[in-house]
C-alpha positions as CSV (number, residue, x, y, z in Angstrom):
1,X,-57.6,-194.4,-45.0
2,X,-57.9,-194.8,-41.2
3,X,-60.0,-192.3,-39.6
4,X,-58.7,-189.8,-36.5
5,X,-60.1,-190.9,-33.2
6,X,-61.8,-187.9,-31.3
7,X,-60.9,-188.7,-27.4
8,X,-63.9,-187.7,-25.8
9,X,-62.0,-189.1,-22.4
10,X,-59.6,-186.0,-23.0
11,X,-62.0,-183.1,-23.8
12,X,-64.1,-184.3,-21.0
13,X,-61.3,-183.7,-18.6
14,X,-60.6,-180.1,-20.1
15,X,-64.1,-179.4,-19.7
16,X,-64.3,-180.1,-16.0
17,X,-60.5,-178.4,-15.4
18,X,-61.8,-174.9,-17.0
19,X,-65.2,-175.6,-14.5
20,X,-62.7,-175.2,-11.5
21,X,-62.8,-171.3,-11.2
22,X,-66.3,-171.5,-11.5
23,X,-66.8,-173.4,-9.0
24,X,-64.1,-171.8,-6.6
25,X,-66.5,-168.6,-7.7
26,X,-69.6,-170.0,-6.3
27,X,-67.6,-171.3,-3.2
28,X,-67.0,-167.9,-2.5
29,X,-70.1,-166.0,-3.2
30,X,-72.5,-168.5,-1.9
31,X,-70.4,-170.1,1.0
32,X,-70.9,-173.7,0.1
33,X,-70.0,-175.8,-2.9
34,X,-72.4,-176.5,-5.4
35,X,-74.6,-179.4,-4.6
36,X,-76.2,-182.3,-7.1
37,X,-78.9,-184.6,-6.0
38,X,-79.3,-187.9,-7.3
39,X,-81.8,-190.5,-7.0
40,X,-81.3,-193.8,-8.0
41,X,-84.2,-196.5,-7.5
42,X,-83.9,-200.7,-7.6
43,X,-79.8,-202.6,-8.2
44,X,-79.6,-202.2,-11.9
45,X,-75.8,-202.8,-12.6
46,X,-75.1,-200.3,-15.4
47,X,-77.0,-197.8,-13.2
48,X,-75.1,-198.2,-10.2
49,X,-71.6,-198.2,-12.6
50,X,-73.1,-194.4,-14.4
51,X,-73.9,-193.2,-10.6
52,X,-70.6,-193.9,-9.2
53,X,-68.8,-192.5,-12.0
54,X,-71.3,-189.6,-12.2
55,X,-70.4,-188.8,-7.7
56,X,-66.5,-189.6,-8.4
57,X,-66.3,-187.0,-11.0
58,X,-68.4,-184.4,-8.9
59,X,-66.4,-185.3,-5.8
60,X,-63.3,-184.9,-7.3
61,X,-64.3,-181.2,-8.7
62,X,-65.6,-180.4,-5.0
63,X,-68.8,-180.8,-5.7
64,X,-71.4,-181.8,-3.2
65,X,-73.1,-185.1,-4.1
66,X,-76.6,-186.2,-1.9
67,X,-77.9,-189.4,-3.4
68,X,-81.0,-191.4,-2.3
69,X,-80.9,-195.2,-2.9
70,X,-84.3,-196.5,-3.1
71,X,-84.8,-200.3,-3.2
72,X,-86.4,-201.8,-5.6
73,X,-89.5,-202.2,-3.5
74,X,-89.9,-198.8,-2.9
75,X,-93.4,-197.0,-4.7
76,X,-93.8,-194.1,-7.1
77,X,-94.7,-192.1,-4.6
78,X,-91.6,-192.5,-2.1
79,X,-89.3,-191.5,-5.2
80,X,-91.7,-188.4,-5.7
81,X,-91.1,-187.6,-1.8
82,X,-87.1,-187.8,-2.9
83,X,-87.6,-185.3,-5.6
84,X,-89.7,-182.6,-3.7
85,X,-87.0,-182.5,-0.8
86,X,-84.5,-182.1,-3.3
87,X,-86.8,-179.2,-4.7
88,X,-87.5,-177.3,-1.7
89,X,-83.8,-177.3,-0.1
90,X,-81.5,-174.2,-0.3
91,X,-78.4,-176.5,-0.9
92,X,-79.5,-178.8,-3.1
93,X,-79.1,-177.0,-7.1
94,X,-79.2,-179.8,-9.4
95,X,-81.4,-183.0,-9.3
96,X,-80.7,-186.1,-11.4
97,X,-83.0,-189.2,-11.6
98,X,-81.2,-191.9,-12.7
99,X,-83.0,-194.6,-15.4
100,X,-83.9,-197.1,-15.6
101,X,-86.3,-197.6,-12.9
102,X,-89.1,-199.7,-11.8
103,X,-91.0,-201.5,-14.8
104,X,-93.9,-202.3,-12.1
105,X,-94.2,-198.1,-11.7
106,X,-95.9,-198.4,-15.2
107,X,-94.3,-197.2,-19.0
108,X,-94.8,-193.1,-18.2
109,X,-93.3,-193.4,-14.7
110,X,-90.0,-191.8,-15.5
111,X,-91.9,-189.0,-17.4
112,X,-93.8,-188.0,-14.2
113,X,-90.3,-187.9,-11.8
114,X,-88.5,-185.6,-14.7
115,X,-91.7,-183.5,-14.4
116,X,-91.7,-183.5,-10.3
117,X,-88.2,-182.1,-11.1
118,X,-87.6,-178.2,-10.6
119,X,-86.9,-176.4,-13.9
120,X,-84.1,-174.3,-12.6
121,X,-82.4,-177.4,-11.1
122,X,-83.4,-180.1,-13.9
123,X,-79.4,-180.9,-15.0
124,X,-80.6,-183.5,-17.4
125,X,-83.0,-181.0,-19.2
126,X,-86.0,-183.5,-19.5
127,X,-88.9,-181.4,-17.8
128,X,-91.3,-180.5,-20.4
129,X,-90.2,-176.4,-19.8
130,X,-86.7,-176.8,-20.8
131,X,-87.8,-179.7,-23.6
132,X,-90.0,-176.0,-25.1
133,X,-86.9,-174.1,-24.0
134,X,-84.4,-176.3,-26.3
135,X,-87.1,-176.4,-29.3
136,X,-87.0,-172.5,-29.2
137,X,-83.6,-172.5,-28.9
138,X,-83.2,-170.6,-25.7
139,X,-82.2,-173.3,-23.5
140,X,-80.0,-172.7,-20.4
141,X,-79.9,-176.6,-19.1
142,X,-79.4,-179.0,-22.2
143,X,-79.3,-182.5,-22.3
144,X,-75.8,-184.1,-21.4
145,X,-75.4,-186.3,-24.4
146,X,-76.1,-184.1,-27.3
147,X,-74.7,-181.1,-25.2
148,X,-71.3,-183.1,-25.1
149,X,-71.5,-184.5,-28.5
150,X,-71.7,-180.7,-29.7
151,X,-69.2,-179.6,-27.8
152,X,-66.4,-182.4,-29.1
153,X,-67.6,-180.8,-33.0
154,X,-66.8,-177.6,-32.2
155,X,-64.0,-178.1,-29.8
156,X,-62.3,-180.9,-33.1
157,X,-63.1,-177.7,-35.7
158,X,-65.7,-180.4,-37.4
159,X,-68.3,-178.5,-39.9
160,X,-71.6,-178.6,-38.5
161,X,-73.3,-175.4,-40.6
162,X,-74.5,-176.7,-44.1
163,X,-73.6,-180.4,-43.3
164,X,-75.6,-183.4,-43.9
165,X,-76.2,-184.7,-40.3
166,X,-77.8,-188.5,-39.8
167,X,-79.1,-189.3,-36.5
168,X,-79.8,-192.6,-35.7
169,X,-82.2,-192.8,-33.4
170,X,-85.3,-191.0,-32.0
171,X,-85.0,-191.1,-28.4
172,X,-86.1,-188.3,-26.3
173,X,-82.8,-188.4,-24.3
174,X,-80.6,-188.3,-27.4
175,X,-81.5,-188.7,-30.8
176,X,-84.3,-185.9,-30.9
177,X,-82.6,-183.3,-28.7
178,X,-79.3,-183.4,-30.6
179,X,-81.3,-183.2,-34.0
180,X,-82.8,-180.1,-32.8
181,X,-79.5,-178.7,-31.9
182,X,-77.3,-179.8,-35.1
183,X,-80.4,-177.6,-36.9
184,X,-80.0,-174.7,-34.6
185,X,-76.5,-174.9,-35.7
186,X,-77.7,-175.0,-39.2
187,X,-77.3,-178.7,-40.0
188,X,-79.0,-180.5,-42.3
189,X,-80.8,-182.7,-40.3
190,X,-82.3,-186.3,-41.0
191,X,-83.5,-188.6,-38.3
192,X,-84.2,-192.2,-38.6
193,X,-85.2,-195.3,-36.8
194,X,-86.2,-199.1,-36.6
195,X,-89.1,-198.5,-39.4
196,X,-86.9,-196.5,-41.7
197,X,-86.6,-198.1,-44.8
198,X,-83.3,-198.3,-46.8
199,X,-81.3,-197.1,-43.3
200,X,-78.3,-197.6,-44.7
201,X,-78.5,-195.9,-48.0
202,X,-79.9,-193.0,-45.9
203,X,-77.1,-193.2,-43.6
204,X,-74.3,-193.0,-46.1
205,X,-75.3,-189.8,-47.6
206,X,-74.5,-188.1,-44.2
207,X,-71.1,-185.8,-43.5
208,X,-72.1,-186.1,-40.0
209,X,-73.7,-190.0,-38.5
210,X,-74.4,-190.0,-34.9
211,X,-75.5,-193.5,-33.9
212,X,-77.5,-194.0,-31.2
213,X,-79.5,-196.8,-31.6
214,X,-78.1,-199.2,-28.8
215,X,-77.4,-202.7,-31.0
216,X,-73.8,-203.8,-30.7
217,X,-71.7,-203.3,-33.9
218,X,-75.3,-202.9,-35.8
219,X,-73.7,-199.7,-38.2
220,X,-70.8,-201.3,-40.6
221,X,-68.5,-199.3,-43.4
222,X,-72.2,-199.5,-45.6
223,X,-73.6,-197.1,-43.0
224,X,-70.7,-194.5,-43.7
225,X,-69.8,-192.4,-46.5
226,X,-66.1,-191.9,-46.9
227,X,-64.6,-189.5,-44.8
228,X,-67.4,-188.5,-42.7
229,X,-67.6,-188.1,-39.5
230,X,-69.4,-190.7,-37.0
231,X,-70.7,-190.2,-33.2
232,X,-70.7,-194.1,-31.6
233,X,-73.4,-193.0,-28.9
234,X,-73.9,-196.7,-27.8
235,X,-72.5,-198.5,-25.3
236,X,-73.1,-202.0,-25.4
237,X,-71.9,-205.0,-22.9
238,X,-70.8,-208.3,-24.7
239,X,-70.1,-211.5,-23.7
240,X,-70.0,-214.1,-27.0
241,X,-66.5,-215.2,-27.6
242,X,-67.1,-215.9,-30.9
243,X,-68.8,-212.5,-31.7
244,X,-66.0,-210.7,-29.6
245,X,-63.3,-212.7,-32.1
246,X,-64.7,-211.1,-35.4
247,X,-64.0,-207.4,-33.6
248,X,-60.8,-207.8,-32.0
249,X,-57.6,-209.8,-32.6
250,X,-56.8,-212.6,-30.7
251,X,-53.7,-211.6,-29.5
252,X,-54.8,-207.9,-28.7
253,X,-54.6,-206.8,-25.1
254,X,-58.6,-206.4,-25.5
255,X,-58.7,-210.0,-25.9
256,X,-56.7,-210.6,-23.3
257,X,-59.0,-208.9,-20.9
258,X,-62.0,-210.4,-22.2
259,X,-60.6,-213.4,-22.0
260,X,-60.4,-212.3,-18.0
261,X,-63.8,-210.9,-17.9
262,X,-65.9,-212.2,-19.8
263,X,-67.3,-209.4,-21.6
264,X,-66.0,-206.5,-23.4
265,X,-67.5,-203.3,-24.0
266,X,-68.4,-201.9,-27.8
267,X,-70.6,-199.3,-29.3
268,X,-73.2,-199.2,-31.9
269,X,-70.9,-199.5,-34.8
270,X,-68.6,-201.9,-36.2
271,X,-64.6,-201.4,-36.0
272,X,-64.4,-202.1,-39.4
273,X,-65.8,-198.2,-39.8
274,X,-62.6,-196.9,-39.3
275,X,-61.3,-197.9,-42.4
276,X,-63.8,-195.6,-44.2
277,X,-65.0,-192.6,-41.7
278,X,-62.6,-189.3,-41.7
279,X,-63.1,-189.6,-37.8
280,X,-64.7,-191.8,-35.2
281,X,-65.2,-191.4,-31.7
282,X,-63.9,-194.3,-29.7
283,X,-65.9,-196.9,-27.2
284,X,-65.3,-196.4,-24.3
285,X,-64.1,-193.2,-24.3
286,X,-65.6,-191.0,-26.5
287,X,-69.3,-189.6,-25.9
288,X,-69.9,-191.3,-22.7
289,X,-67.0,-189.4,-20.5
290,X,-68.5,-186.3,-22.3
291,X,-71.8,-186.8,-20.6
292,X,-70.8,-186.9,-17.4
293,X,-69.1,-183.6,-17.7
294,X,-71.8,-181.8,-19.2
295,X,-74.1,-183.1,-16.0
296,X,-70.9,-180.9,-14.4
297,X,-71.3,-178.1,-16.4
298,X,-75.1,-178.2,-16.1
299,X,-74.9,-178.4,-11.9
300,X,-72.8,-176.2,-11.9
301,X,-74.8,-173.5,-14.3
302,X,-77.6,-174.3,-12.6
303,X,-76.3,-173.7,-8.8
304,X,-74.8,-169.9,-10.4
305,X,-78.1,-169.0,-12.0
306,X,-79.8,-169.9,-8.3
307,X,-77.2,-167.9,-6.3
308,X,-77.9,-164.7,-8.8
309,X,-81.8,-165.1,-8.9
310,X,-81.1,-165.3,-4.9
311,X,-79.1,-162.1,-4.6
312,X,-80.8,-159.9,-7.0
């Protein structure tokens, strides 16, 4: 058995095709393309890699893309001024703050700039608002990980209604929006995390594992029950030869191009998974293309619900 790899990379590009006449809509109506503002604070590699990819994709759709690079000196308070001038313009219908940021702002920094965030124009759906809105499942503006995830189940006719659904991990970006989701959809839902005991009993009892728990390779063929299906959130950067050697073969083109980087990139669960799962979503290109085109969907839902609030 060898399960089916969902291509996330190839929904996510169907999903942003079919948000063309949308956007040619708003072009028309409201006389300007929709506009995302992004602020990004400090040189954090993976941030700067998720930003560019994030302003390609919008460019390319003809979107408008305004993003503030603060330095890593810059206070609190100066990425607070960012936010409120992306609140207060006409243009500007989405706002994104990218994290990681400053460790010296303090631990519930990045909970006060999603808060300073508009809740009409929050894309990422972190503001405490549309956090309620999701639990009461009347969300507009949903999260763009577990928004994407959902979308690849329905869009691969995979049984979410009276499944067992695992979610590995309790984060509020990902593990505990998508949980509340999968039960709107009437999943069965269990969450666990680090202090979980017997995780991987737990795990193998589920039709439906997503894994987001950001350890390289951590979930193996234990974590799975046969033929279910399992979400690799995780995207994890390696750079151990001789870790990299027990994943891939030595003569694989992978190889090859570790071998010229230096690193290779793998999610949260071990190849050896597809061997047992029904279907498996690929790294890279399975969730993480997905949620840059529901942070399309969401600008671009967000910049149509401004333009009919503005013209009723």
């Amino acid at each position: 058995m060898s399960a089916s790899i969902l291509d996330g990379k190839g929904l996510a590009a169907t999903i942003c095709e079919e948000l063309i006449p949308r956007i040619d809509d708003f072009l028309r109506s409201g006389g300007r393309p929709p506009q995302l503002g992004i602020l990004l604070v400090g040189d954090n590699p993976a941030s700067e890699v998720y930003v560019r990819n994030k302003r390609r994709r919008a460019e390319e759709l003809g979107l408008d893309v305004d993003l503030v690079h603060l330095p890593a000196t810059a206070s609190l308070d100066e990425a607070k001024l960012t936010i409120n001038r992306f609140n207060e313009s006409e243009s500007h219908d989405g706002i994104l703050v990218q994290v990681p940021i400053p460790l010296g702002w303090g631990s519930d920094a990045s909970r006060e700039l999603f808060e300073q965030i508009h809740p009409a124009k929050d894309v990422d759906s972190f503001h405490s608002i549309n956090v309620g809105r999701l639990m009461q499942n009347r969300a507009t503006l949903m999260p763009c990980t577990p928004s994407g995830i959902i979308e690849l189940l329905l869009r691969s006719e995979i049984a979410i209604e009276g499944q067992h659904a695992v979610v590995l991990g309790r984060s509020e970006i990902v593990g505990r929006p998508l949980a509340m989701m999968l039960l709107h959809r009437h999943a069965t839902v269990t969450i666990c995390h680090s202090r979980t005991p017997n995780l991987a009993s737990i795990a193998a009892t589920a039709d439906l594992l997503v894994v987001a728990v950001g350890r390289p390779v951590f979930v193996t063929h234990d974590f799975v029950k046969p033929g279910a299906t399992v979400i690799d959130v995780g995207i994890n950067r390696i750079t151990d030869p001789d870790l990299v050697s027990t994943l891939i073969a030595a003569d694989s083109v992978r190889w090859k191009a570790f071998k010229q980087r230096g690193s290779m990139l793998v999610g949260d669960v071990h190849p050896d998974v597809q061997k047992v799962a029904g279907a498996l979503t690929p790294v890279p290109g399975g969730v993480g293309p997905l949620t840059v085109a529901m942070l399309m969907v969401n600008t671009v839902e967000a910049a149509t619900a401004r333009l009919l609030s503005n013209t009723s």
